[in-house]
N, C-alpha and C positions, 0 to 999 in steps of 0.2 A: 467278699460280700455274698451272702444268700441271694437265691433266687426271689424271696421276699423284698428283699432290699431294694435290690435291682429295681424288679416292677413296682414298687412305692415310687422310689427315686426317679423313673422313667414317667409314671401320674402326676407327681408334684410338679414335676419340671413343664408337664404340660399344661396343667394349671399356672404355673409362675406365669408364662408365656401369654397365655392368652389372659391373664389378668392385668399385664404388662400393657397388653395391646390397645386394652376396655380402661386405662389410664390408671388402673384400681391398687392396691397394697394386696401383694398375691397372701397374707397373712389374712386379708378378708376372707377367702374360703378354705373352708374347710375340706378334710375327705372323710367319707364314709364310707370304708369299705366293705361292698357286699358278701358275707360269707355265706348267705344259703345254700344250701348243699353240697358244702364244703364241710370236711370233723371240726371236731375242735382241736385238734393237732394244726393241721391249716391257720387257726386265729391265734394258736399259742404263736407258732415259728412267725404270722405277721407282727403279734404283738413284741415279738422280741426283736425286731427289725424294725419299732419305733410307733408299730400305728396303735391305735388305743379306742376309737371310735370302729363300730363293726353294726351294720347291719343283718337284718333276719327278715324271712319271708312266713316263713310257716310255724306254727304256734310251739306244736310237740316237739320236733326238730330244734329251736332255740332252747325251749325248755330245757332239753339233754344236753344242750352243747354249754350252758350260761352254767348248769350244776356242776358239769365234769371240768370247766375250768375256774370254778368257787375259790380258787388259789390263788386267781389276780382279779378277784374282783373290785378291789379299792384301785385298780386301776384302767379296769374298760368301762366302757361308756357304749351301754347294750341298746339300738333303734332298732324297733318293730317298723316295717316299709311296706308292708305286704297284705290284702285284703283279714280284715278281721271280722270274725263271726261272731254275735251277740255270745256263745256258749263261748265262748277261749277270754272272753278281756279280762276277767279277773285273773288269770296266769300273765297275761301281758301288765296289768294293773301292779300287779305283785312284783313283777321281775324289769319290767323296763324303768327305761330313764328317758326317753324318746316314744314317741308313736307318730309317726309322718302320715298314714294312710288313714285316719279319721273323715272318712267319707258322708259321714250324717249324723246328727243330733242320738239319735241315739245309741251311737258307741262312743260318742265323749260321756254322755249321760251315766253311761256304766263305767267308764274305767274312772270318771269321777266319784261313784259311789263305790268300787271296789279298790281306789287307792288305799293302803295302808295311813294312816295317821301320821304313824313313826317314819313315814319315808316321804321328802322333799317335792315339791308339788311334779306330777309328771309334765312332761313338754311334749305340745301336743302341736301337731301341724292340719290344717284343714286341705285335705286332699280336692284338686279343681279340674274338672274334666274341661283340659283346652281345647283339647281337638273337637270333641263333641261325637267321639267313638262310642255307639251303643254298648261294646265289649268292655269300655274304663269304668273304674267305679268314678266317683265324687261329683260334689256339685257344679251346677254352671256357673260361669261369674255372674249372671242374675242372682241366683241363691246366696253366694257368697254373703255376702255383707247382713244378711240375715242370721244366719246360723256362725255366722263369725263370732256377733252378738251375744244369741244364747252358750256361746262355748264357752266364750269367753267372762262369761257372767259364774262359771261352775265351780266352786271349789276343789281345793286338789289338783285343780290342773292351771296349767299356764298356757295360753296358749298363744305358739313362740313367733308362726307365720303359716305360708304357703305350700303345699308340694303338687307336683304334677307331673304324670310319665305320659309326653306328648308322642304322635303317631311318627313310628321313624321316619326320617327324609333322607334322602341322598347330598342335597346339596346345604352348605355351610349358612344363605339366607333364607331356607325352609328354613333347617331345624333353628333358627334363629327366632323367626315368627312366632310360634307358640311360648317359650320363654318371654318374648315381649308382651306379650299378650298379659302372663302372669305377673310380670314385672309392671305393670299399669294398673293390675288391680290390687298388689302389694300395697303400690304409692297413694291409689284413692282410698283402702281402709286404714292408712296410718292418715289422710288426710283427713278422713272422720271421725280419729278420733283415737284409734286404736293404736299400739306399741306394741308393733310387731317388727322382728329383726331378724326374721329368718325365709329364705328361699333355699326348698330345699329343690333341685332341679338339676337335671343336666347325668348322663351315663357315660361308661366308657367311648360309645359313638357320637357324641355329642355336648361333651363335656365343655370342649370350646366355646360352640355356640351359647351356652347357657351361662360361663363366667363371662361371656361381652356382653351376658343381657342382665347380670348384676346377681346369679348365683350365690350363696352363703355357704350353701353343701352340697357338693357334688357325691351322688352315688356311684360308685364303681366298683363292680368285681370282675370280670372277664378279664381287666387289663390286669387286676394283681394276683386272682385266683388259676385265674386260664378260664379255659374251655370246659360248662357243666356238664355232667352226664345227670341226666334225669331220670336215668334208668334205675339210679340210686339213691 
């Protein structure tokens, strides 16, 4: 077994576990593993060790890494995660299948108008600042249910649910709070009306907490990629 293997198989098994716990079908969530700054050698050897979803942070950087592996493209499933600039969404518009970090009305607004025709409506997540950290993008759950609206009104896109990268915590009912927090406002806009089926929440540190609080997508790269150098 690859060292890929391994750490998938050692993510999954901790997801089964804590979706076991939260009474749930560990088949309910997903992984999405984070590759930023990681080659595309890294997402080839994960994807041959089974995982097929892979996250990105930075625009240019996926850009190169989605081309150089155009060989298994009928088989990844490429999420943009990471702050997006009004100038980069037609490259994300054009190459993704995901966008989780949709922080405000008008970068759905564009990657709805720079969607391809030819290509299947994108899925988009409304990014929610739970903690209320001046440093996070997205909007508050005040906002929410406003701009859920207008998203969700745009052609070319779908849009699928939630995401939220909450303020680390130490202990297992911190990082628990802020997931419930989003998992409350998940349930009031599917109560008003809305068909959304996606929370995307929860990291290597706190993956747990987030499938007890009803998680769909766990992000994680440090547990499958290691330790990033940013120097690179």
């Amino acid at each position: 077994m690859t060292d890929f293997a391994q750490h998938l198989q050692a993510v999954h098994e901790r997801m089964a576990a804590a979706a076991r716990n939260a009474g749930r079908d560990p088949h309910s969530v997903a992984l999405l593993a984070v590759s930023k700054t990681f080659p595309a050698e890294d997402v080839r050897a994960a994807h041959a060790a089974g995982q097929r979803a892979f996250g990105e942070n930075y625009v240019q950087e996926s850009v190169d890494k989605i081309e150089a592996l155009d060989d298994l493209r009928a088989s990844l499933e490429w999420h943009f995660i990471g702050p997006l600039q009004s100038n980069k969404t037609r490259l994300v518009a054009e190459r993704f299948d995901w966008v989780h970090s949709v922080d405000r009305l008008k970068i759905a607004e564009r990657l709805s108008a720079q969607r391809p025709a030819g290509m299947a409506p994108l899925n988009v997540c409304l990014q929610v600042n739970v903690s209320g950290e001046a440093s996070k993008s997205g909007v508050t759950t005040q906002e929410a249910p406003e701009v859920a609206r207008a998203i969700a009104a745009l052609p070319r896109l779908r849009l699928r649910g939630l995401m939220s990268i909450p303020e680390p915590q130490d202990t297992l009912e911190a990082q628990r709070a802020p997931h419930r927090e989003l998992r409350a406002l998940f349930d009031a806009l599917n109560a008003q009306g809305f068909a959304l089926d996606t929370l995307s929440m929860g990291m290597s540190a706190d993956l747990e907490a987030a499938v007890l609080e009803g998680a769909t997508i766990v992000r994680v790269g440090t547990a499958i990629f290691g330790a990033r150098d940013y120097a690179h």
